[in-house]
C-alpha positions in Angstrom: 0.0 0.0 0.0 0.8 3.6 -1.0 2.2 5.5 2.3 0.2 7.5 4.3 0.1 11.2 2.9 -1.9 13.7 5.7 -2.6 17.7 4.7 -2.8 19.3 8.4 -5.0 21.9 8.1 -4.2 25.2 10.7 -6.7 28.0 11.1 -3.6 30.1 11.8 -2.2 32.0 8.6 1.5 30.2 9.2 3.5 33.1 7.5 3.1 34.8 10.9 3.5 32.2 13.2 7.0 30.5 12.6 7.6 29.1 15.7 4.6 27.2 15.4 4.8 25.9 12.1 8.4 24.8 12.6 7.3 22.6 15.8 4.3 21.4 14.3 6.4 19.6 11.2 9.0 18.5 13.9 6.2 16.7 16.1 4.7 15.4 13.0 7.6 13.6 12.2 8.2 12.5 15.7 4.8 11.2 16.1 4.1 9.5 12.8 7.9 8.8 11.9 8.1 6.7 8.6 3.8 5.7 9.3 3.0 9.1 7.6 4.1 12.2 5.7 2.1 15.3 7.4 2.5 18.2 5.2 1.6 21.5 7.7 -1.0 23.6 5.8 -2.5 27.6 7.3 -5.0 29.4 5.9 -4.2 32.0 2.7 -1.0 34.4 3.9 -3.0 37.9 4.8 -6.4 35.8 5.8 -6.1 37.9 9.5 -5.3 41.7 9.6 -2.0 42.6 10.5 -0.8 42.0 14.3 -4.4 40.7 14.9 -4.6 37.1 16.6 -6.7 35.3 15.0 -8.7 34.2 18.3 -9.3 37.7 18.5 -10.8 37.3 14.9 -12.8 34.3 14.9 -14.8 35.5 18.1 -16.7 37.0 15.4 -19.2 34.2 14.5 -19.2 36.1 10.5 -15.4 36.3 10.6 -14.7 32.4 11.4 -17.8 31.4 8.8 -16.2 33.3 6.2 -12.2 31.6 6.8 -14.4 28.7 6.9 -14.7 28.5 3.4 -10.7 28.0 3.0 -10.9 25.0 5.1 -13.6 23.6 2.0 -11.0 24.8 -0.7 -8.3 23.2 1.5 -9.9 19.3 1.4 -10.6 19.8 -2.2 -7.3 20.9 -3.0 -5.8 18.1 -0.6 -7.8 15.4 -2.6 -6.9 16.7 -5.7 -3.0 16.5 -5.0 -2.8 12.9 -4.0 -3.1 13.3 -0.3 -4.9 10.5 1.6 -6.3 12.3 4.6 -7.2 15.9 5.6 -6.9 16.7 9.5 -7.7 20.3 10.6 -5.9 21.4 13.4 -8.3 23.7 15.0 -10.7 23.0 18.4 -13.4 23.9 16.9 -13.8 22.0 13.9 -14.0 24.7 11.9 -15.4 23.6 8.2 -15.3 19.9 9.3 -18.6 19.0 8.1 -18.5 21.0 4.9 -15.4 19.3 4.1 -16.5 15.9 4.9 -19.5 16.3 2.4 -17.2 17.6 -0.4 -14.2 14.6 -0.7 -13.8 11.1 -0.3 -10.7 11.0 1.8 -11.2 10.8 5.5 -11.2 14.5 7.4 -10.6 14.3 10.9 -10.7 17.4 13.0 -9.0 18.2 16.2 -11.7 18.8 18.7 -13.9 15.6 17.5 -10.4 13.5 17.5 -9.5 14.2 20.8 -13.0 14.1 22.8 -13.4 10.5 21.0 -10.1 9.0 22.6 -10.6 10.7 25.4 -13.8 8.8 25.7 -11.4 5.8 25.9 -8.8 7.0 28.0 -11.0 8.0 31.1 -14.4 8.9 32.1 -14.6 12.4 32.2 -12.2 14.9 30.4 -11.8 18.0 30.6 -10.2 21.0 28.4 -7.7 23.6 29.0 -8.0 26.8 26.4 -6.5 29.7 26.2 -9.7 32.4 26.8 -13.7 32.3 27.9 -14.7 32.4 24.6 -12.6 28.9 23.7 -14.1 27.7 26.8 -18.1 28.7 26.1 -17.4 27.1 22.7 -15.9 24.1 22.8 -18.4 23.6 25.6 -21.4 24.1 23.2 -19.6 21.9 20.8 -19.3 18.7 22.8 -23.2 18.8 23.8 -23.8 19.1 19.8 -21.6 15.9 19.6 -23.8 14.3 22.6 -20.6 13.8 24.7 -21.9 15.9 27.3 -22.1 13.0 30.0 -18.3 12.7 29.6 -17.1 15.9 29.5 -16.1 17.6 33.0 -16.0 21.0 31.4 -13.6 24.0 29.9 -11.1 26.3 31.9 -9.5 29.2 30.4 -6.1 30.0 31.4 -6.0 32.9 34.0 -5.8 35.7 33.0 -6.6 34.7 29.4 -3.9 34.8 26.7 -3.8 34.6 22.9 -2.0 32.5 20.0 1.0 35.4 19.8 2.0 35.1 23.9 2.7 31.6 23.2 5.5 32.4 20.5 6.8 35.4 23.4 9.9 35.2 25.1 10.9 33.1 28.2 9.4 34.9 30.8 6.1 34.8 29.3 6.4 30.9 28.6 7.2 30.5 32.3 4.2 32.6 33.2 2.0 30.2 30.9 3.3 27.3 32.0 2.3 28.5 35.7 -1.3 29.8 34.7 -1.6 25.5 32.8 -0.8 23.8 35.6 -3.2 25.8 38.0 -5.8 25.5 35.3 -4.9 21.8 35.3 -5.9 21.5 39.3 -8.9 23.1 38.7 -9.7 20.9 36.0 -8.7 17.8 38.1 -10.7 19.1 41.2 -14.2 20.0 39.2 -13.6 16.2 37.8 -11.6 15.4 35.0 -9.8 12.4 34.5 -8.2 13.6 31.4 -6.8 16.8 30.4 -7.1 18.6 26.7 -4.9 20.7 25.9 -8.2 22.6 23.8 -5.7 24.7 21.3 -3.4 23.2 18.9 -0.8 26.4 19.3 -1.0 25.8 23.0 -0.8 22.1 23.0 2.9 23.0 20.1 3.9 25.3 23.1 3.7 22.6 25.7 5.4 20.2 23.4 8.2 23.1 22.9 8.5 23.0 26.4 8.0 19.7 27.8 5.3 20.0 29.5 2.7 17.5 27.8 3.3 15.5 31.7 0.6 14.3 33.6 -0.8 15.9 36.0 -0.4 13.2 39.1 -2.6 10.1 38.0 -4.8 12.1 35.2 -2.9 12.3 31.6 -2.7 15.1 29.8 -3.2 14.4 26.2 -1.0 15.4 23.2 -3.9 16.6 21.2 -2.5 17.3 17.9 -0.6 13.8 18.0 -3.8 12.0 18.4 -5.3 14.3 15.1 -2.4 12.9 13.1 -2.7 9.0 14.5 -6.4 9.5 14.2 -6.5 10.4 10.5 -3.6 7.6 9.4 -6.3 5.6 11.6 -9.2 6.6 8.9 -7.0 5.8 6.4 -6.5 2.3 7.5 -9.8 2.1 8.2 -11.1 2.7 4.3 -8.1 0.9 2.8 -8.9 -2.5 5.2 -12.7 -2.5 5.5 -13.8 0.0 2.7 -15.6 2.0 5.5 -16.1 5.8 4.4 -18.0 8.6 5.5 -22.1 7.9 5.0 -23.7 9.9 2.0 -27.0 9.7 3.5 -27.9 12.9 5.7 -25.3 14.7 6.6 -21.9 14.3 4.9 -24.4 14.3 1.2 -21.6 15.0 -1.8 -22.8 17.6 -4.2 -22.3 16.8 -7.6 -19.6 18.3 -9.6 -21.2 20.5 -11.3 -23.3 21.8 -8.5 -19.6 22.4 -6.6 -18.9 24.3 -10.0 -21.5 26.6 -10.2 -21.7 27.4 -6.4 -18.2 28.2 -6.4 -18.8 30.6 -9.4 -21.8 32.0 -8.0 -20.3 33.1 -5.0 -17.3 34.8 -6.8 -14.9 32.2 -5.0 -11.3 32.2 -6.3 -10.0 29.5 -8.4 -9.0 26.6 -6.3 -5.0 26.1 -6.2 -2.6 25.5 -3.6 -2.2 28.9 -2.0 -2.2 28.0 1.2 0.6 28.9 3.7 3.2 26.2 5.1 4.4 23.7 3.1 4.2 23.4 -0.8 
């Protein structure tokens, strides 16, 4: 069988995040080794205004719907170029549905990856993310996924933080690392079992650092090495048992032409591989 080719999919424009990017290929490679090739993907260089974080953008419900769309392009682009999974490497599963219903190869998604494991890791997790606003969404996300009965909640970091402090220098990363640990406790005490690391640039910064330890007897999880075992894990899955996601409700494929004219319609740009990271 072919290898394993996975397009990671960031919601992060990766021109402006360098440290990330750089540790994301390197834990790639140390998590998949000669399994897969993960190829690091962000969204279109300039998608976020200058010096603006993009948690700070996709708070806006419009904002995120609209980047969205590039996370569609992205899987149809990623099918088109030989690549055998898709995994986006965002908490909230941004375009994950969409981009299920428009290819054939598996599309795996970081929050949905790593509340399913955790489901057989413990029984109750819990997530650590970086503001309230992570926390009251991801929160609304796992009831919509009916995993509410296993999920001991969200804690932000305190005081909150976004995706730029976590690239800062090494008083900063000290100061994070003291704010995770504390959240950690908390998250322990109000019932968790298992700890999420809810963002993938926080969970890179821990990996950075060391710090994906668990906390006593409750593991913390490497979330975006469970995204890339989870989607080599879909692959194995189709090429063994032929199993793929159902066409019946809500992953339904539009036809080709209907993809063309929609795309047209809306005025979206011609698909190519634009996207920042790796070529």
């Amino acid at each position: 069988m072919a290898p394993i080719r996975i397009w990671h999919q960031s919601f992060t424009d990766l021109t402006v995040m360098p440290i990330y990017r750089k540790t994301l290929s390197e834990h790639a490679q140390a998590v998949m080794g000669s399994e897969a090739e993960v190829r690091v993907h962000g969204l279109r260089p300039g998608t976020y205004a200058e010096a603006c974080a993009p948690i700070a953008a996709i708070r806006h419900r419009w904002v995120a719907a609209v980047q969205e769309l590039q996370v569609a392009d992205a899987a149809l682009v990623a099918e088109r170029e030989g690549f055998h999974a898709m995994a986006i490497g965002c908490f909230f599963d941004p375009g994950l549905r969409e981009a299920r219903s428009l290819v054939e190869i598996p599309v795996v998604s970081l929050g949905e990856s790593c509340a399913l494991a955790a489901c057989s890791l413990g029984r109750r997790f819990g997530m650590i993310t970086l503001c309230a606003d992570q926390s009251a969404d991801y929160s609304d996300m796992i009831h919509a996924y009916g995993l509410e009965r296993r999920f001991a909640g969200a804690l932000a970091l305190d005081p909150a933080i976004d995706e730029f402090a976590l690239e800062a220098g090494e008083d900063t990363a000290r100061s994070i690392e003291v704010r995770f640990d504390e959240a950690c406790a908390r998250m322990v005490a109000q019932g968790a079992d298992i700890i999420i690391p809810a963002d993938g640039v926080l969970n890179e910064f821990l990996v950075r650092r060391g710090r994906l330890k668990a906390h006593g007897n409750v593991p913390v999880m490497d979330s975006l090495g469970v995204l890339f075992q989870h989607a080599a894990f879909m692959v194995r899955i189709a090429r063994t048992t032929g199993a793929g996601a159902s066409r019946l409700q809500m992953y339904t494929r539009p036809p080709a032409d209907m993809i063309a004219h929609v795309r047209h319609a809306a005025g979206l740009r011609p698909l190519r591989h634009d996207f920042s990271g790796d070529r």
